[in-house]
N, C-alpha and C positions, 0 to 999 in steps of 0.2 A: 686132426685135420677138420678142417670147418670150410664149408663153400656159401657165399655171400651171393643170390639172387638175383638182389640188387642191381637195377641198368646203371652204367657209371657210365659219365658223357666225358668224349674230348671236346675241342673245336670244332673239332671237322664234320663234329656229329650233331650240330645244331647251328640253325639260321637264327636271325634276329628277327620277330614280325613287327613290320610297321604298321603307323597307328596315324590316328589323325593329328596334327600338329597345330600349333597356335605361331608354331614359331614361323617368319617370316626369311630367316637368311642366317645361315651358319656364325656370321659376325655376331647374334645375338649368346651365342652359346660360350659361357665361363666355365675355362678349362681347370681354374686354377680351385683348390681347397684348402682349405685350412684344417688342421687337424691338432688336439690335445689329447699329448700323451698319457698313461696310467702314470709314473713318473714326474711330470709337474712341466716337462717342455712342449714348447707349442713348434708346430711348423704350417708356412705357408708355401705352396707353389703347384708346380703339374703334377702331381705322384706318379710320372715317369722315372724309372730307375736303371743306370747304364749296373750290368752285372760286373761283378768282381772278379773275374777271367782276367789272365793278365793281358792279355789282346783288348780287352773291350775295359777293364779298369784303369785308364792308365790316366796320370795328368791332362793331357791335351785331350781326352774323351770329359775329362771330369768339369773343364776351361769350358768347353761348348754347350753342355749343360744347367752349368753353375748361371753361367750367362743369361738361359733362358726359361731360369727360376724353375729348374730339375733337379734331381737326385744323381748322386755317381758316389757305390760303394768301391773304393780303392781297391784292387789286387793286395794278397796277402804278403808280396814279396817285391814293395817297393823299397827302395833306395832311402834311408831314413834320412840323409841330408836334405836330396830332391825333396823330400815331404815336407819338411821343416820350410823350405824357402816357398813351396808350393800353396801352402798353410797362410803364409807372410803376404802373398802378390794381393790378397783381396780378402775383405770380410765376408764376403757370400761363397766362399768357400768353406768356413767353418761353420755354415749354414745348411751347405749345401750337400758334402763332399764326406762320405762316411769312411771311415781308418777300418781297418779289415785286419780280424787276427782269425786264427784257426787252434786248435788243443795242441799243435806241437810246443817242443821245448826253445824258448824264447820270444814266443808269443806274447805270451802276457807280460813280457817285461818290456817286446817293444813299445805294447802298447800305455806300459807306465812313460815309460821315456817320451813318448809324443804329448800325452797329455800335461807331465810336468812342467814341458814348454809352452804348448798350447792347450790352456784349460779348458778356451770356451770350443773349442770343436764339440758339438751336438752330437753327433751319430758315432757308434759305433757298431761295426758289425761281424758277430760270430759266427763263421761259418765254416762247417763240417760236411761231410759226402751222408752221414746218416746222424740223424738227430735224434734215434730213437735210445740213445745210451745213456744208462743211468749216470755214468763221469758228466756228460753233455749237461744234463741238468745243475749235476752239482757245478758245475764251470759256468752256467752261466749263475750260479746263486751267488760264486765267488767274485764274477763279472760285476754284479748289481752291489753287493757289500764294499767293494774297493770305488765304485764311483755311481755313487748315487744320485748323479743329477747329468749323469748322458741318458740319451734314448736307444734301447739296445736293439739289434736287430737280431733274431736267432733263429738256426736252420739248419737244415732243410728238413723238414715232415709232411705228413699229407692228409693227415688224421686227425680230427676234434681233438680226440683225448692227449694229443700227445703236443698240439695247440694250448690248451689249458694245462698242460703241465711246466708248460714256459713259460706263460705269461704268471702263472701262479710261481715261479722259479724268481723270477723279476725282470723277463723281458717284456719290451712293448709291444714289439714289432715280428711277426713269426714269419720266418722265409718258406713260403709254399710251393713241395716240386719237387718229384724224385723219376728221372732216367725220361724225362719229357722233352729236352735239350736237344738242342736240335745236333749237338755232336758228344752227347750221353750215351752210353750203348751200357747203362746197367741194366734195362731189364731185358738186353739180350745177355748179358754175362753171367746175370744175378738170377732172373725170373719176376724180380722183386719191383715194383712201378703203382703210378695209380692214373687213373685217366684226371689229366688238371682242371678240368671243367668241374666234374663232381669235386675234386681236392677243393678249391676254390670256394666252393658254395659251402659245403660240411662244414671247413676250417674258417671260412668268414663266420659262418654262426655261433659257434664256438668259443671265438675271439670276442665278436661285438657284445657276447653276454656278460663277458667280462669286463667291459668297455677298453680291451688288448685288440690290434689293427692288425692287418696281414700283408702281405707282400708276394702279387704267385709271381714264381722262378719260372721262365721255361717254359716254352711250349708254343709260344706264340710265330708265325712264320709272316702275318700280314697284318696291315692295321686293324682291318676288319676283329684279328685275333684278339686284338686289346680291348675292342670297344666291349666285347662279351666277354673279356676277364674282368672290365669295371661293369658289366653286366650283370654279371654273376656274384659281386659284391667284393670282388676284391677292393684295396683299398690304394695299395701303388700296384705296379706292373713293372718288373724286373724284364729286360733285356740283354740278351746276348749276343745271336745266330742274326738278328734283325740289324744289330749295329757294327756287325764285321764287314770289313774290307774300305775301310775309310781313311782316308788319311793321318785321323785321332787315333785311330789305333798301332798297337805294337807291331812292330814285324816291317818288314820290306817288301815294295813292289812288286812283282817279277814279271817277268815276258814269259808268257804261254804259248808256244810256237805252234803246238798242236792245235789248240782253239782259235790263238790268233788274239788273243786279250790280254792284259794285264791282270792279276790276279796276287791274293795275297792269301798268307798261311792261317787258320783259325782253327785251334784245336780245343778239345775240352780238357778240363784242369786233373779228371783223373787218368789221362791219356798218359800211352807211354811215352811221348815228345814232349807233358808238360813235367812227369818226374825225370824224366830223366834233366832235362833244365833245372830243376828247381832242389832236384835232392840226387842225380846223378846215378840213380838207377829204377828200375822198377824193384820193388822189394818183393824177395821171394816169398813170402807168405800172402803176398794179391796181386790181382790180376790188371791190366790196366780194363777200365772202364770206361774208356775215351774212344772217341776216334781223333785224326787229323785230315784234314781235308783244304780245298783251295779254291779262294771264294770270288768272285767278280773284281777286282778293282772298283771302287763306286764313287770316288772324290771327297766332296766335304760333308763331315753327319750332318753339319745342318738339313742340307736338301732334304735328306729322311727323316729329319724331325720333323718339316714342315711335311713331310707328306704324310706322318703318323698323326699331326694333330688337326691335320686338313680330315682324314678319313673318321676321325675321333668326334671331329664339329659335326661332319657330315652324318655319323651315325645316331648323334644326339636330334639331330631335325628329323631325323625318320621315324623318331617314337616318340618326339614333343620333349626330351629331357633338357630344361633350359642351362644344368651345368651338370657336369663326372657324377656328383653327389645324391641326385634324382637320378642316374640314369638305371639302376636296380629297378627302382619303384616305375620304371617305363617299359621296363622291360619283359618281354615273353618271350622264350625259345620255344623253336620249332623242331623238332626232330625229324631228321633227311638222311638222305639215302645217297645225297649228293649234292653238293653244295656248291660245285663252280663247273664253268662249262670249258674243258680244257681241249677243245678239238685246233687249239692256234697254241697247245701248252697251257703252262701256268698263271 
């Protein structure tokens, strides 16, 4: 047994301090990056990333972001025709739009059969509940030997060491985040978790020594939450809990009698609602690790992308960072005790 000191920060546990600015007005501030992977692919656009939840990975999530030069990794258990025709409607979808497999059996063969149709899809993303497993490693070495010209995405870890073991495996991209989600309930089941702030800064360090990128999973509840995940040096920012209850996502409307709202279903993927959908039981050697829950009705994603990237401009003029890419090097947290004034709520 070893106990670790160490202060480890979430969100909630650090402000952003503002600084003198040059900048004159939020329009001056460039959202967009460009990035080259270890790999040999390039990408441009917001390194915002809808999550692979089948509620939030879905086509019509993938359509509203592809649109507005974003990320959307696919659910593991889409429709392999719907994919194929999906693939077909636009070239900025195989730009844009990452194919999602997991270590089960037939995984890796869907994901031969998508690629043999369509080659040039860019992204692919392997993802697991723990990445700490020596098979994980060898799957993705097996991932990078069979196509060695996608950019891989691989997760979920929370830890430098286990960052550089992927990207030295052959991915690019390391998904960062474990039980931060806002309907994760592993480290109440498991114990096991890490605070995504410090995950975030560790794992970016880690990675850029390598010149390997990161991706944090999770965690995020406000935009405010993003601007200090690219603060912190993340490189995208993955999405979940923040892009449920939209019209792009899966699932049906309902009438909430008791609150008196419309409201929609959003569970997490180790939830007993999502095995039992997806594999028809919880399997008796684990536990579900999810919850289910019922979230506001809220209309079209766009609206919340513009308000994610209005608060994303707006936090870049409060420390002078003229685009995403500066906004580390503007950056100083503050350590608090409390960070919003909730006497009207949240």
């Amino acid at each position: 047994m070893k106990i670790v000191d160490d202060v480890k920060l979430d969100f909630c546990d650090v402000l952003i301090k503002p600084k003198r600015s040059t900048l004159s007005s939020r329009k001056e501030v460039e959202l967009k990056r460009s990035f080259n992977f270890l790999h040999g692919n390039t990408w441009s656009g917001i390194p915002i990333v809808a999550s692979n939840m089948d509620t939030i990975g879905t086509f019509d999530m993938a359509r509203v972001l592809s649109s507005n030069n974003m990320m959307t990794c696919l659910h593991k258990f889409v429709d392999m025709e719907e994919c194929i025709s999906f693939y077909d409607e636009d070239e900025g979808h195989e730009n844009n739009v990452a194919f999602t497999i997991g270590m089960r059996d037939g995984d890796f063969e869907k994901a031969e059969e998508i690629f043999s149709i369509r080659p040039n899809i860019k992204f692919i993303c392997v993802d697991v509940a723990n990445g700490y497993s020596q098979n994980f490693l060898k799957y993705i070495e097996r991932v990078r030997q069979t196509w060695t010209n996608k950019t891989i995405i691989a997760g979920n870890v929370v830890t430098p060491e286990m960052t550089e073991a992927l990207l030295l495996a052959g991915a690019d991209i390391i998904k960062v985040g474990i039980g931060n989600g806002s309907c994760c309930t592993t480290r109440k089941i498991t114990g096991v978790g890490y605070p995504q702030l410090s995950a975030i800064m560790e794992c970016a360090d880690a990675a850029h020594g390598l010149n390997g990128h990161i991706l944090a999973d999770g965690g995020c509840i406000c935009p405010g939450d993003i601007a200090k995940a690219f603060g912190a040096c993340t490189d995208f920012v993955m999405l979940g809990g923040m892009l449920a209850g939209h019209d792009e996502c899966g699932g049906e409307i309902d009438y909430d009698e008791m609150q008196g709202e419309h409201t929609m279903t959003f569970y997490g993927m180790s939830s007993e609602t999502a095995m039992q959908k997806h594999y028809g039981e919880v399997a008796s050697h684990r536990a579900s690790e999810g919850k289910t829950v019922c979230v506001s009705y809220r209309g079209k994603a766009e609206d919340t992308l513009l308000e994610i990237l209005g608060g994303l401009r707006s936090a870049c003029t409060y420390v002078g960072a003229r685009n995403i890419k500066h906004l580390p090097k503007c950056t100083t947290f503050i350590r608090v005790n409390r960070q919003l004034n909730t006497v009207f709520g949240d």
